[in-house]
C-alpha positions as CSV (number, residue, x, y, z in Angstrom):
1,X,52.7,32.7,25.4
2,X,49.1,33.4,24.6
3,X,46.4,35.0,27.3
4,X,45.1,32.0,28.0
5,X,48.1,30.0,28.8
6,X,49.3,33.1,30.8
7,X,46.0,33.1,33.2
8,X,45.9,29.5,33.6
9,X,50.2,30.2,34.5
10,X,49.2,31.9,37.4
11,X,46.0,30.7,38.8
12,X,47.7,27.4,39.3
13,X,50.7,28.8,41.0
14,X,48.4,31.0,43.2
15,X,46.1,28.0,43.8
16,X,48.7,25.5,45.2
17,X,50.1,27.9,47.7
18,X,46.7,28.7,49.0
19,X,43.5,27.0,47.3
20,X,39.9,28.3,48.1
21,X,38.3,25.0,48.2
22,X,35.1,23.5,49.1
23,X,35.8,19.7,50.9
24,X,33.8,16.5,50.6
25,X,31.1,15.6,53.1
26,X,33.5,14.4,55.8
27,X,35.6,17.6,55.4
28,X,32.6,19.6,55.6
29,X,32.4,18.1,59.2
30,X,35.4,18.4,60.4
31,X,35.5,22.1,59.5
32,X,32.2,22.7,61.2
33,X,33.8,20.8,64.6
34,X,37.3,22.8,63.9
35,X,35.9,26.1,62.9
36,X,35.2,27.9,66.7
37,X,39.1,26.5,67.6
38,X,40.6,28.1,64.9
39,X,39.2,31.3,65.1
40,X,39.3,31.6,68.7
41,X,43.5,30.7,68.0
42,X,43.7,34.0,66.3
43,X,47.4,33.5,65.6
44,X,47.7,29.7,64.6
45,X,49.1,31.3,61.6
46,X,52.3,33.5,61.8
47,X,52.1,37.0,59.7
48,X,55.7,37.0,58.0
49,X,56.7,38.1,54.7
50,X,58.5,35.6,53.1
51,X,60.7,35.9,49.6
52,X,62.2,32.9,47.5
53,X,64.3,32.2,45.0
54,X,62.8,30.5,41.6
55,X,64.7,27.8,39.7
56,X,64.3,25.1,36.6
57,X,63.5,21.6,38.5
58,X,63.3,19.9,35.2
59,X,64.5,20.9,31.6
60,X,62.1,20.4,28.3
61,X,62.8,20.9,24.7
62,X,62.0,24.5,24.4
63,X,62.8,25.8,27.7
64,X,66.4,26.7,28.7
65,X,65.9,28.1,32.2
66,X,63.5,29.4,34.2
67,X,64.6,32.2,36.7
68,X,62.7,34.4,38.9
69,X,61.4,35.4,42.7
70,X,58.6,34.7,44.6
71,X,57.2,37.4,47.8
72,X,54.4,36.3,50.3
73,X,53.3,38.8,53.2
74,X,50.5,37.6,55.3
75,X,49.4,40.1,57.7
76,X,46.6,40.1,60.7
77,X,45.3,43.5,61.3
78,X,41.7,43.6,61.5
79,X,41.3,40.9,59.1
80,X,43.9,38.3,56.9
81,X,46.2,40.0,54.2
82,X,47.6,37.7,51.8
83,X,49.7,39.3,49.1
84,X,51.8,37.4,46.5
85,X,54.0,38.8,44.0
86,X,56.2,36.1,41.1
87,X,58.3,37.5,38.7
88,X,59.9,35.0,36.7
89,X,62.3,35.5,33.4
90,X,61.6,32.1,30.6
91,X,64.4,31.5,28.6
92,X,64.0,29.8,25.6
93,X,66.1,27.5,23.5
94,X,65.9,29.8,20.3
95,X,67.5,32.6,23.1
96,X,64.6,34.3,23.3
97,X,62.9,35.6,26.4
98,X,59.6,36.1,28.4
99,X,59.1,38.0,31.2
100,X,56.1,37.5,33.4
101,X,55.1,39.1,36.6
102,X,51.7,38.4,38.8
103,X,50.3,40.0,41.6
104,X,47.9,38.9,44.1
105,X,46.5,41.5,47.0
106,X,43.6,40.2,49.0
107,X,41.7,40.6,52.6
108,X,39.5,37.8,54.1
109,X,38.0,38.7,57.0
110,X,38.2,37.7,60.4
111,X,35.2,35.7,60.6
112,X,36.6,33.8,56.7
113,X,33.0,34.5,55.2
114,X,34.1,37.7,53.0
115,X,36.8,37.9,50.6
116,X,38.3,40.7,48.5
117,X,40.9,40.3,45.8
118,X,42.9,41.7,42.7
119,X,44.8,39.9,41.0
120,X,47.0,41.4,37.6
121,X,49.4,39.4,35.1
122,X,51.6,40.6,33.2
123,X,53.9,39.2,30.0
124,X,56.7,41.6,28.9
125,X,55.5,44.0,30.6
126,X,52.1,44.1,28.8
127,X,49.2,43.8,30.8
128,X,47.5,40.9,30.3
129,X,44.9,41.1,32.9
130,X,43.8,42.9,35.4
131,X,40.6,41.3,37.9
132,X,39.2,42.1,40.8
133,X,36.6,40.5,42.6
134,X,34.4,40.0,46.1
135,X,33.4,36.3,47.3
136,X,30.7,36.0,50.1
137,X,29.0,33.5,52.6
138,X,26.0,34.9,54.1
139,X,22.7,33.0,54.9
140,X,21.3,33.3,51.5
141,X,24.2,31.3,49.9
142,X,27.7,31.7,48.8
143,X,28.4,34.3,45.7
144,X,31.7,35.7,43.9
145,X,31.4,38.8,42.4
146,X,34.0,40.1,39.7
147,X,34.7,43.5,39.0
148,X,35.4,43.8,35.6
149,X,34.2,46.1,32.9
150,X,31.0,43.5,32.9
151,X,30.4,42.6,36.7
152,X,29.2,38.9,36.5
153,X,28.2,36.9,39.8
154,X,29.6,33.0,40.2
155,X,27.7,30.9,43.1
156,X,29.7,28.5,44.9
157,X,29.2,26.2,47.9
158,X,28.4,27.7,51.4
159,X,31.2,25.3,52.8
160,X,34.0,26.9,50.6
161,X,37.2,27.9,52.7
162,X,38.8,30.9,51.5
163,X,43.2,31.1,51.5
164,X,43.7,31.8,54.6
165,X,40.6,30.0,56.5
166,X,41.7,26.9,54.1
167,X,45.4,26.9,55.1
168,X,44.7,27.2,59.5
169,X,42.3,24.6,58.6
170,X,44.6,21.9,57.0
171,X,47.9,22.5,59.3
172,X,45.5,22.3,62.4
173,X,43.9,19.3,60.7
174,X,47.2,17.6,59.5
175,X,48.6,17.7,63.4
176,X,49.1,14.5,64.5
177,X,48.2,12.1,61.3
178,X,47.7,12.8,57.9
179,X,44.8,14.7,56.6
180,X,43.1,14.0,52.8
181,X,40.8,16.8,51.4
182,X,39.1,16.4,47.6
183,X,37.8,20.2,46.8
184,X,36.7,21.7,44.1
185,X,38.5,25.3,43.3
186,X,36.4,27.8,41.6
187,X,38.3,30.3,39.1
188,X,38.7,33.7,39.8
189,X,38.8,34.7,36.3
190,X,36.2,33.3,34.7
191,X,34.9,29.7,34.0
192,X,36.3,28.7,30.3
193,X,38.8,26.3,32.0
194,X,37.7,26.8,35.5
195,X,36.8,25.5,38.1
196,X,39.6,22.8,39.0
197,X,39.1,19.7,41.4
198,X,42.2,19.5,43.8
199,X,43.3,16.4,46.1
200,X,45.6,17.3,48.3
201,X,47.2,14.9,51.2
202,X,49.5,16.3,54.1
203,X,51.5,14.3,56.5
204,X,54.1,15.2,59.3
205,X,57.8,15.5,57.5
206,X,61.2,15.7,58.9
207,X,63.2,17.6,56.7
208,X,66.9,18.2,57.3
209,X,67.9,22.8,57.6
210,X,70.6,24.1,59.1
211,X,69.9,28.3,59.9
212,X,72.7,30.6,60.7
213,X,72.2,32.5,64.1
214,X,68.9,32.5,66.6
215,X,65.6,32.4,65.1
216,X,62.1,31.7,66.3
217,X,60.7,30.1,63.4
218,X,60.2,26.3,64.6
219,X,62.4,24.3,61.8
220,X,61.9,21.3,63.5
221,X,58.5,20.5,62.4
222,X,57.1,20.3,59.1
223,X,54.4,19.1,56.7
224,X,54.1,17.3,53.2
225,X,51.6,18.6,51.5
226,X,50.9,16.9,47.6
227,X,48.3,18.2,45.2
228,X,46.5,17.0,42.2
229,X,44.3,19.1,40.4
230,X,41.9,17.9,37.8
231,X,39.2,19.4,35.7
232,X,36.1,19.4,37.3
233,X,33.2,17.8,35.9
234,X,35.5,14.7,34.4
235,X,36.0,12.2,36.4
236,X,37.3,10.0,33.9
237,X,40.9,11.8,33.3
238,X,42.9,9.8,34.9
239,X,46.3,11.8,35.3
240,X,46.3,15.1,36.8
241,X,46.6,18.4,34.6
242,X,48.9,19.9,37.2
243,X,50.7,18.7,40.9
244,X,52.5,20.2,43.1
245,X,54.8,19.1,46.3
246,X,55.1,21.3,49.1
247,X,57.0,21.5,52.2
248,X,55.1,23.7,54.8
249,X,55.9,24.8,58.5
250,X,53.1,24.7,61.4
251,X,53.2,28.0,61.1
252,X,52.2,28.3,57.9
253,X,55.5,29.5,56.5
254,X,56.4,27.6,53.1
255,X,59.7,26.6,53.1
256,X,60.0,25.2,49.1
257,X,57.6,23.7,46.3
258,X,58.2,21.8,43.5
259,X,55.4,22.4,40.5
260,X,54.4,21.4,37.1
261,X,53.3,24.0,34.6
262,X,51.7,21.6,31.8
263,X,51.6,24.4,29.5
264,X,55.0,24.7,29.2
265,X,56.1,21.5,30.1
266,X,58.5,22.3,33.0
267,X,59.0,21.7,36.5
268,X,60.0,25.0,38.5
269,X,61.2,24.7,42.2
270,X,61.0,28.2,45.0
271,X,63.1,28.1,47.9
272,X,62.7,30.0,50.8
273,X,65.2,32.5,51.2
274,X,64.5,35.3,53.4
275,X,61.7,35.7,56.0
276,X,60.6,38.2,58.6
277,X,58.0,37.9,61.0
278,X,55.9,40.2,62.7
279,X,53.4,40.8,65.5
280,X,50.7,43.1,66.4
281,X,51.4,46.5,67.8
282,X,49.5,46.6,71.3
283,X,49.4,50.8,71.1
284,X,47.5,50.4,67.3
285,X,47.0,47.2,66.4
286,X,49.6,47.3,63.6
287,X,52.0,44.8,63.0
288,X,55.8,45.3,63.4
289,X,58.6,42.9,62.6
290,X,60.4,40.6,65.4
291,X,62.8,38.7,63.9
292,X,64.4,39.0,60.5
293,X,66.3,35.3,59.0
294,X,68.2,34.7,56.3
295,X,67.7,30.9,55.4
296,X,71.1,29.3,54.6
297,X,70.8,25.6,53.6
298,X,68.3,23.0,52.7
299,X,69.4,19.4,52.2
């Protein structure tokens, strides 16, 4: 696997579970209207960490199997937490093996106008790369800032939504009929194949779990979310370079995804396996867990 395919590996599995985006003109509305409710409903979004298991969807030529885990822990103290770790073990049909591990750990504040994040990938346990980076909105315009041995600046557009802004916005969107949203993703690493174009469309779903014991996590309710992303600045491709299908919660707790990595040529699937959620502390303003749930079937 070379650098480049290992980068583009994990900014499109980071991207489809929470894109920083920038909408079209009627988006751009609608998150001006939306913005006050959803910060004033501070907990629309549940902090849980939630772990999954990682399987092969579809076989190709090369590929034997694809095995692995995914962690997500979103946490609201003083700000948004979003960390997201994959390791995954590639087995190839010539039985040899690749083993690749990301990590993302990021903060976006309260307010969604600043963003901090490191990201670090990582093939056989050689590092690969290692980024860190700032993204700002402020009066004077909208700026991402990497922190590498050469700091470099990136502008983007003053209506981008960062992860965590991005997500409240779509579910609360999404509630009630089904929401469309073209965006343009800019790349955190740097812009030889970046930035993407992503359509997404979400819709209400019903999906069919069963969950041994009590839980709080609402099962009932659910959302389709289905993502193309194209290479900005191209408007003539016709078929995407990557999609993804996603089943999410209200609460903004994924429950599985189906995605295409085009540089291998395989379909991957993560199912939610394990989750615990947690609320703030009223003595500190830390967050403790609440409930603990194993998930047990999916049909």
């Amino acid at each position: 696997m070379t650098p480049h395919k290992n980068l583009l590996f994990f900014t499109l599995f980071f991207c489809t579970l929470f894109p920083p985006a920038n909408g079209n003109e009627n988006n751009q509305q609608q998150t001006i209207a939306s913005e006050k409710g959803i910060r004033e409903n501070k907990h629309f979004l549940k902090p849980h960490k939630a772990e999954y298991t990682v399987s092969l969807l579809k076989k190709t030529e090369n590929i034997k199997n694809v095995t692995g885990t995914v962690t997500i822990r979103i946490l609201d103290s003083f700000g948004w937490t979003l960390e997201y770790h994959v390791k995954l073990k590639i087995f190839h049909d010539d039985n040899t093996e690749d083993c690749y591990e990301s990590t993302l750990a990021s903060f976006e504040n309260d307010d969604h106008k600043s963003y901090r994040f490191t990201l670090k990938t990582s093939l056989n346990k050689e590092i690969m790369a290692m980024v860190r980076g700032k993204a700002v909105i402020d009066d004077e315009g909208a700026t991402v800032t990497y922190k590498n041995q050469n700091d470099s600046n990136l502008d983007i557009a003053e209506t981008t939504l960062f992860p965590i802004h991005l997500l409240k916005t779509l579910l609360q969107s999404a509630q009630g009929k089904p929401t469309v949203n073209t965006c343009d993703f800019f790349g955190y690493y740097n812009t030889e194949f970046m930035p993407l174009r992503m359509h997404t469309v979400m819709c209400a779903k019903e999906p069919l779990i069963n969950v041994n014991g009590m839980t709080d996590i609402d099962f009932k309710k659910s959302y389709q979310m289905k993502i193309a992303i194209y290479p900005i600045g191209d408007e003539q491709i016709m078929d995407p370079i990557s999609t993804l299908s996603k089943i999410i919660q209200t609460d903004g707790i994924t429950v599985s995804e189906e995605l295409f990595f085009p540089e291998f040529d395989f379909t991957i699937k993560t199912q939610l396996s394990r989750v615990e959620l947690y609320k703030p502390d009223p003595e500190d303003d830390s967050l403790v867990p609440v409930a603990q749930q194993d998930r047990a079937q999916d049909s």
